[in-house]
N, C-alpha and C positions, 0 to 999 in steps of 0.2 A: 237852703233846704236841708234838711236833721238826715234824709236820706242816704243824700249826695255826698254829705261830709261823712257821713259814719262807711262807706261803702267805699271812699275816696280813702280809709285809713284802710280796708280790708287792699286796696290796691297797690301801698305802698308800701304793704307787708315783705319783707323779703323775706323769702321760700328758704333761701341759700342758707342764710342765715343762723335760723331755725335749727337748719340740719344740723349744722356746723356744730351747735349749741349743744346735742342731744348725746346723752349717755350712749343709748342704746339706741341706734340709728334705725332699727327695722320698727319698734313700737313708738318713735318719734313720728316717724314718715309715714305712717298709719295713723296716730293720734291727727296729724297735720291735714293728711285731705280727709278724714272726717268730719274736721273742723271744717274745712272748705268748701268740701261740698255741701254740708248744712246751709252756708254762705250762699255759695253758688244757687241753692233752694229758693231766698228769700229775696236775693238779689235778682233771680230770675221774674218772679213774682211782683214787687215791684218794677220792675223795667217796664215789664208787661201792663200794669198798672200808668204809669207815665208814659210811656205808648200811646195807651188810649184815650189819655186826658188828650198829648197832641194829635190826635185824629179828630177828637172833640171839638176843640180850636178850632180844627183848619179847616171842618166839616163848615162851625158857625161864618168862617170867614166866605169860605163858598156860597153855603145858602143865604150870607148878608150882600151878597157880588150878585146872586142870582134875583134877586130882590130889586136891586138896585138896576139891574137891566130889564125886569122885568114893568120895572114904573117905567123907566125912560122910553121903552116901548110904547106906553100905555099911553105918553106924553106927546108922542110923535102923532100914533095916532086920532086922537082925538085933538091935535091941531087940524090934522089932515081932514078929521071928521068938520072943522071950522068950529069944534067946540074948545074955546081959550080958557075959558074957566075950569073944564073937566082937567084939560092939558095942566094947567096950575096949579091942582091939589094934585096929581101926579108926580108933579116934578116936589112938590111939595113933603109926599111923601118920601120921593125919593131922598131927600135933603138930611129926612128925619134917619135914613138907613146910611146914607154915604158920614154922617155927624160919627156913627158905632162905627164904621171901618178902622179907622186906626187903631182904635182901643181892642177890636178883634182880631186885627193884623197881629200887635205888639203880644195878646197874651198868645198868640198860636206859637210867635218866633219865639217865644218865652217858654213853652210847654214842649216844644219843638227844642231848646238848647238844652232842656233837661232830661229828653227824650234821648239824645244822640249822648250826653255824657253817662246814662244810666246803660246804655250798651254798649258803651264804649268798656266800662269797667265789667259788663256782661262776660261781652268775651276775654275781656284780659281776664276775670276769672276762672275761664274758662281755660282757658289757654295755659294757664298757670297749673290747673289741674291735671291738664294733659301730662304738660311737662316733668310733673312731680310724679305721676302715677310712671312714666319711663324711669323716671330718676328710680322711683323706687324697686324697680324689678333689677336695674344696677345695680345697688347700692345692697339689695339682697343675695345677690348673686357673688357679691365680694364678699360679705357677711358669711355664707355658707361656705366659699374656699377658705375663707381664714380659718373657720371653725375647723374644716376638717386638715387644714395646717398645724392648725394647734393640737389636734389628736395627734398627725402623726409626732408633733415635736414631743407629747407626751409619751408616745410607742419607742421613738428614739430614745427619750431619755430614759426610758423603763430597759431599754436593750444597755445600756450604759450599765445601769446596776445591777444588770442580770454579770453583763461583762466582769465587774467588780467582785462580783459574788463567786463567779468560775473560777476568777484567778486568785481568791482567798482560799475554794478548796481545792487550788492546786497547790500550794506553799502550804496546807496541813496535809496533804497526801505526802509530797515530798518529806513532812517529817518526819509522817509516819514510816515510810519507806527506809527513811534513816534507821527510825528506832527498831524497825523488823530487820533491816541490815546490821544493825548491832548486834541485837538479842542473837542472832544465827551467827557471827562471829565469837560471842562469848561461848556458846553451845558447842562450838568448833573446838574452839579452846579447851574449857572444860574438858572433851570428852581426849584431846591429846591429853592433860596431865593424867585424867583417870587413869588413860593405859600403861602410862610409862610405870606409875604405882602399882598398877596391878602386874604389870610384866615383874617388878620389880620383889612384891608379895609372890609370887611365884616361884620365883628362884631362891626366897626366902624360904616356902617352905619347903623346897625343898633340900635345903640345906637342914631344916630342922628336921626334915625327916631319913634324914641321912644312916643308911645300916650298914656297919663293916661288913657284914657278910656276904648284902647285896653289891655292895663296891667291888669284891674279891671273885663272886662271879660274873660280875659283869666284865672286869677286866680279863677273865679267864676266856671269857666267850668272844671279846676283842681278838685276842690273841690268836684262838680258835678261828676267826675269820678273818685273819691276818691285818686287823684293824689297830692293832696298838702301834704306840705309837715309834 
């Protein structure tokens, strides 16, 4: 049966598999029971359909049994009644009804084995969809802590380079510090030779301006205030 065999390969399908296969585990696992439930759809629908072919069967098997006791009845009585002839197309018929039993036995347990294989894979499909629809709220849920693992390993590695970046402008501050320590050393400097020159231009000029006259009172005014020597 084109049924049983094509529904028999949806059954052998491993789920696991699949996953295993899949790039991107959250649009796998979604593309997967889409697909299976679609399945589950049609698979239901037939089942349903072979169900009732074997209810068909075993209805005709009944009403060919009920038939069959119904003449043997019929057979009993009209011996009872002393009519042998009526009793003989009775059993007669009956003959004609008990000939179809087997052949309505064999197609019920036939309709009836295709019955029970077509819900057997019912609920393995079913079952299977359960199981993936859990799978998949798992398998989501680790999907979202990775992601937000991998942010923060990206926050981390952004604090790394902010890291990197501090301590680049701490070795050009320190240079800078160097170079304002220099500059204010030189400026030091500088300004000791300026004075010694200018102390030095001072007493030059006043050597050039030097006046016997003022020398002669000033020594006079030494003396006068008992400062010489």
């Amino acid at each position: 049966m084109g049924i049983l065999k094509r529904f028999g390969d949806i059954m052998s399908a491993n789920i696991n598999a699949l996953l295993d296969k899949a790039e991107d585990p959250e649009k796998m696992i979604d593309q997967t029971l889409r697909n299976l439930e679609k399945d589950l759809r049609e698979v239901k629908s037939d089942t349903a359909t072979v169900m009732a072919e074997a209810t068909a069967a075993k209805r005709k098997v009944d009403e060919n049994n009920a038939e069959i006791e119904k003449y043997n009845n019929y057979a009993e009585k009209a011996l009872v009644a002393g009519n042998e002839a009526d009793a003989k197309q009775f059993l007669e018929k009956k003959q004609q009804l008990v000939s179809k039993q087997a052949a309505f036995q064999q197609e019920y347990e036939a309709a009836q084995a295709n019955a029970d294989k077509m819900k057997q894979m019912h609920d393995k499909l079913q079952s299977d969809i359960k199981t993936l629809q859990d799978r998949r709220d798992t398998i989501k849920a680790k999907m979202s802590t990775a992601k937000a693992q991998e942010k923060i390993n990206k926050m981390v590695s952004g604090s790394t380079d902010a890291a990197d970046s501090i301590a680049a402008f701490d070795k050009w501050e320190k240079k800078a510090d160097m170079a304002i320590d220099k500059a204010n050393a030189m400026t030091e400097l500088n300004m000791k030779e300026d004075s010694v020159e200018d102390l030095a231009a001072k007493y030059d000029a006043q050597v050039e301006a030097s006046n016997p006259a003022v020398d002669d009172e000033l020594a006079a005014m030494k003396a006068k205030l008992g400062l010489s020597e």
